[in-house]
C-alpha positions in Angstrom: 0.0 0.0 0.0 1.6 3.2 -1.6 5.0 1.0 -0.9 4.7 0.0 2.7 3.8 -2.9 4.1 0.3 -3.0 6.3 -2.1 -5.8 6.8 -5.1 -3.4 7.6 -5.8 -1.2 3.9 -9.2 -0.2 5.0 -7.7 1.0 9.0 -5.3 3.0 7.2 -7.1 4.3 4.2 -9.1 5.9 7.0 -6.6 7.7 8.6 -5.3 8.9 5.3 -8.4 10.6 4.5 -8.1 12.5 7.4 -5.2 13.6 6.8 -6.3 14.8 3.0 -9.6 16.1 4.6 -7.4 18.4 7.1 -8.5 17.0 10.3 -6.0 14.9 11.6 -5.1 14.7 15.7 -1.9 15.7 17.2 -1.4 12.1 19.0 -2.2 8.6 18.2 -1.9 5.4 20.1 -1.1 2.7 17.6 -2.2 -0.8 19.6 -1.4 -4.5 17.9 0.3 -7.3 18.4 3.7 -7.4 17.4 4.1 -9.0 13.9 1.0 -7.1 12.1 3.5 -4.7 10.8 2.3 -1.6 13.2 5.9 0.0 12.1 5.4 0.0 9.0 1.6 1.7 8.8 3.1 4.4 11.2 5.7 5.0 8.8 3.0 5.6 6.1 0.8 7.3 8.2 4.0 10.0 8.8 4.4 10.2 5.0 0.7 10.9 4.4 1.2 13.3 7.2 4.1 14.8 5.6 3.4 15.0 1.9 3.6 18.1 0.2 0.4 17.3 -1.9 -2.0 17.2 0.8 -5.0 16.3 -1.1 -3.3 13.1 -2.5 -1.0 12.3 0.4 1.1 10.7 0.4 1.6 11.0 -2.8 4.8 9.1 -3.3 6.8 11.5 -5.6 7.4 14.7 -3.7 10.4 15.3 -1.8 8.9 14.7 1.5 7.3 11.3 0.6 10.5 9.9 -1.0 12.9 10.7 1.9 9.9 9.0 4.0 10.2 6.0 1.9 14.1 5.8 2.7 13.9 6.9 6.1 15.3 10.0 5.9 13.2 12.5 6.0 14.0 14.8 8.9 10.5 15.6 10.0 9.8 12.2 10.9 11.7 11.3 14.1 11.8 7.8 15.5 12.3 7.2 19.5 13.8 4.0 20.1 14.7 1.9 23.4 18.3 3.0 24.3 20.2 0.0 23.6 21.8 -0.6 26.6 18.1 -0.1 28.1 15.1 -2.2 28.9 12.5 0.9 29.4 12.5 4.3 27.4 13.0 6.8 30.3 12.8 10.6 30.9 15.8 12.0 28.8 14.8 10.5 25.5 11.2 12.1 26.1 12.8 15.3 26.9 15.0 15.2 24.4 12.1 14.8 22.2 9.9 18.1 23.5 12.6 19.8 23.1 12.7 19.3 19.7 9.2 19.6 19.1 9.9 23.3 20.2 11.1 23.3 16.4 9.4 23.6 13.2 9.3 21.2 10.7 12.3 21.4 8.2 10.0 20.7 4.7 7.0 19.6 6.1 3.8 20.9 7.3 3.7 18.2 10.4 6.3 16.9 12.6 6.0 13.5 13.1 7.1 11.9 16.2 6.8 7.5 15.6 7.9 6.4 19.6 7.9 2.4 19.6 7.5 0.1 21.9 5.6 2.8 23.8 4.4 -0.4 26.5 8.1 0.2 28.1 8.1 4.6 28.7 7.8 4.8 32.3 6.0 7.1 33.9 8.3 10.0 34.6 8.6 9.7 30.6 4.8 9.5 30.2 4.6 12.6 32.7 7.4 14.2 30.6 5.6 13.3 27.4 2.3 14.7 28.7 3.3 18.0 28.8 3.7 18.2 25.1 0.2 16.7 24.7 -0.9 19.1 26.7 -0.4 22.3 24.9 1.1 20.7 21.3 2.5 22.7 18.8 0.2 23.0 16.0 2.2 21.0 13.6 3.2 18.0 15.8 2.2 14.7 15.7 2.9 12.0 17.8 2.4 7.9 17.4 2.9 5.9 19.9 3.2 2.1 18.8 2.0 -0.5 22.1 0.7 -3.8 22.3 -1.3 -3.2 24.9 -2.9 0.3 25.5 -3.5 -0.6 28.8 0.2 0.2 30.3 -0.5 3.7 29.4 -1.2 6.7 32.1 -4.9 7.0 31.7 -3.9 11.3 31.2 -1.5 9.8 28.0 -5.0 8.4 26.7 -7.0 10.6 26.9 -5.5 12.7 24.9 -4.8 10.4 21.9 -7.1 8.9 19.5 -6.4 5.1 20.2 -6.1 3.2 17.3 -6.2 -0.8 17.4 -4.8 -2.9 14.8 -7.0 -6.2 15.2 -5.4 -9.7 14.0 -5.8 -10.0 10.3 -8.1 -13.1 8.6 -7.3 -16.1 7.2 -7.4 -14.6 3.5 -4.8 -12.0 4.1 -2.8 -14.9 6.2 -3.0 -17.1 2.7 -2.6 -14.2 0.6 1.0 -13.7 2.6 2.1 -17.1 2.2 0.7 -17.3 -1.1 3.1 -14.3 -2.1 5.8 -14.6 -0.2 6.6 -18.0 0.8 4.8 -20.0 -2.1 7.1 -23.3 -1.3 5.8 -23.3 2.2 1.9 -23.8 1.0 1.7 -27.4 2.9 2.3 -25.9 6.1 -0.3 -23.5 5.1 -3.4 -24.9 7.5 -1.1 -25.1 10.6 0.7 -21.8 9.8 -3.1 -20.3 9.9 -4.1 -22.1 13.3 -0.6 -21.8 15.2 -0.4 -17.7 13.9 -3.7 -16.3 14.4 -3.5 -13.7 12.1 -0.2 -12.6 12.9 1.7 -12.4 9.6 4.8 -12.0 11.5 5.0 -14.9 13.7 5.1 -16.5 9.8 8.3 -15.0 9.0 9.7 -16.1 11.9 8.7 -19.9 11.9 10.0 -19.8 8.8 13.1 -18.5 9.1 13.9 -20.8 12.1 15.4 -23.4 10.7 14.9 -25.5 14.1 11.4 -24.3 14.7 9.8 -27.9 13.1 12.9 -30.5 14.7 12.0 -28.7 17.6 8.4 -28.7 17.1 8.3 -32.6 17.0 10.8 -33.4 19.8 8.3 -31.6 22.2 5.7 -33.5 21.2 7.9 -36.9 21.9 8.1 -35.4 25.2 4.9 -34.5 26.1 3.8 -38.1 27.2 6.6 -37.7 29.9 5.1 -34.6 31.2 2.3 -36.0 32.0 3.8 -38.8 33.1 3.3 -40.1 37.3 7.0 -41.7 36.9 9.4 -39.1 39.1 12.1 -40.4 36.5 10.3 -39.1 33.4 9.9 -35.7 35.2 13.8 -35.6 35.3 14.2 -36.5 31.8 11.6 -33.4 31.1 14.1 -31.5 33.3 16.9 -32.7 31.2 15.0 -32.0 27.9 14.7 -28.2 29.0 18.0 -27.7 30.2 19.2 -29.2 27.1 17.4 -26.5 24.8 17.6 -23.7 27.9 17.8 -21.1 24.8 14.3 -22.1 23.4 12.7 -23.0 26.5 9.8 -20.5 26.1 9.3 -21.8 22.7 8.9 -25.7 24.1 6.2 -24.6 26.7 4.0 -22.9 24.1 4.2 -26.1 22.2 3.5 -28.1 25.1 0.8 -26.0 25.9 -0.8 -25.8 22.3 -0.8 -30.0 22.2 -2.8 -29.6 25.7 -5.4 -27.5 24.3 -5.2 -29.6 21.7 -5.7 -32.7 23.6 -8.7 -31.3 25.4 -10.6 -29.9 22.7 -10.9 -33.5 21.1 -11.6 -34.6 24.8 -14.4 -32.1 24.3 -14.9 -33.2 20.7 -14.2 -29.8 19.2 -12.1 -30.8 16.7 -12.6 -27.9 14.7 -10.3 -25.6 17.3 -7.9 -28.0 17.1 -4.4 -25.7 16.0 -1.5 -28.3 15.4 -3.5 -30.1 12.3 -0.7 -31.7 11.3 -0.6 -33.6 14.3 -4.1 -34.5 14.6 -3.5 -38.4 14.8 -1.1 -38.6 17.2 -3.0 -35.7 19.5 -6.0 -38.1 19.0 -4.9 -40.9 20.6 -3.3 -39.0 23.7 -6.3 -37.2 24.4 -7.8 -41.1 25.2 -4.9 -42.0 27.1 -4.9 -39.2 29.4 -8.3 -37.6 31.8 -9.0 -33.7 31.5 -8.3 -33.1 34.4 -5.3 -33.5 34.3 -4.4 -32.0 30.7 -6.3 -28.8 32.5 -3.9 -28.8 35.3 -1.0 -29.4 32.6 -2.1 -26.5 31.0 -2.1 -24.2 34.0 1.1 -25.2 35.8 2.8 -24.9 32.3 1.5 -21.0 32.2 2.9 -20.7 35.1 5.8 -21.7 34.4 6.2 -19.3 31.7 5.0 -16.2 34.1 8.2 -17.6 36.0 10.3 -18.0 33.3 9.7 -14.6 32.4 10.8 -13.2 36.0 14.1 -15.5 35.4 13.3 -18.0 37.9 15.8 -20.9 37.8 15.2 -23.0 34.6 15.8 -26.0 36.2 14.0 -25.4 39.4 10.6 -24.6 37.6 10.7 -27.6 35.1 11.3 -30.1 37.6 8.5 -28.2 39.4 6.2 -28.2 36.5 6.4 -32.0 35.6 6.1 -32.7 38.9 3.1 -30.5 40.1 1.3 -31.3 36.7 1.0 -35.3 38.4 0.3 -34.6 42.0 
């Protein structure tokens, strides 16, 4: 669309025409998953914002709208995560009023396109606010979160919140279609295991171990569920082995469970790992629903752990264990 990549034509053709019919906002609140390509529709957003020809931005051929397309158009300014950061504090937001303090260098907007908005703490929300407050009449700020919801409720409210919504299955086949048209027989599992984001896609794909992996999970799976305190061990073992994709191997384990339990429940039609349908079948008769439920939540647990670095080792064994007591 107009050279950029977005899943969501109609969402942006929208904001488009408010930029040609002159009524634009001075702040946005991009929200979407990561992997629907949010980036990219800001990017076109700030060249439609941008563009010299207002009443056919962006128009793609003016000065403005081709140093947009190369990233180098100095009236669109991107605030990153300092690299040796994990949040976006204060001085980058200041840094940023600051500027804002000075017209555009081409343009009639300003763009301001800060990602990963989910991690500004407040003091740089606060900061931030101020500029909201009382904006300069040519500034435009998007900020780009998965969830709005991390947001002071003062940041909201004076942003027109935006939210990118997974995309269907047509644009999902379209994608692969297009793009990857030797990976069509992993098409119907690609649709289930991604829903609708075309960016988990290219990543799959480009993970060479993502399917060896995949299957040796699934090998292991009986042993999770497993009463045997030895199999817990070798589940312990299995993790620690692959320590570097652990997150990865309890999102599969946790897709088979679902799995499991919705042919336990005979709603086959929900099931995601298609390809795996016949060997998912006959677990989900081998083991009771209770316990695939109780799988399912000590293994989300396990993940909320993971993700406060508790001790690999400590919460497999803990997992594997739990799941059979």
């Amino acid at each position: 669309m107009y050279g950029y990549t977005t899943f969501h034509e109609g969402l942006m053709n929208n904001l488009i025409r408010s930029v040609r019919a002159g009524v634009s906002s001075h702040a946005y609140i991009f929200e979407g998953d990561a992997g629907l390509g949010i980036q990219s529709s800001a990017k076109l957003f700030a060249a439609a914002l941008t563009c010299v020809n207002k009443s056919n931005a962006p128009c793609g051929s003016c000065p403005s709208c081709i140093q947009a397309g190369a990233d180098t158009n100095p009236d669109i300014i991107y605030v990153e995560k300092p690299k040796d950061r994990k949040t976006i504090g204060v001085e980058p937001i200041r840094t940023v009023n600051d500027d804002a303090a000075v017209r555009p260098f081409s343009s009639a907007r300003k763009v301001y396109i800060i990602n990963e908005g989910d991690i500004l703490t407040a003091e740089a929300q606060n900061a931030l606010l101020k500029t909201l407050e009382e904006p300069p009449e040519y500034a435009v700020f998007i900020i780009i979160v998965e969830n709005s919801s991390v947001l002071l409720p003062t940041v909201l409210s004076r942003s027109v919140l935006i939210h990118f919504p997974p995309v269907p299955d047509s644009i999902i086949e379209k994608y692969v279609t297009e793009k990857y048209p030797d990976e069509l027989y992993r098409l119907p599992f690609l649709k289930k295991y991604c829903e609708g984001i075309p960016g988990m896609i290219d990543s799959i794909i480009a993970d060479e171990n993502f399917e060896s992996l995949r299957s040796a999970s699934l090998e292991k799976l009986s042993k999770l569920l497993s009463s045997d305190k030895i199999d817990a061990y070798a589940v312990q073992r299995f993790l620690d082995e692959n320590k570097d994709e652990a997150e990865k191997i309890i999102d599969f384990w946790i897709s088979y469970l679902r799995d499991i339990l919705a042919f336990q429940m005979y709603a086959e039609g929900s099931v995601i790992n298609v390809d795996k349908t016949d060997l998912l079948r006959t677990m989900s008769s081998k083991f009771e629903p209770k316990l695939v439920v109780t799988g399912i939540n000590e293994l989300l647990t396990a993940k909320k752990m993971l993700a406060r670095f508790v001790n690999l080792k400590a919460l497999s064994l803990r997992a594997a264990l739990k799941i059979r007591v």
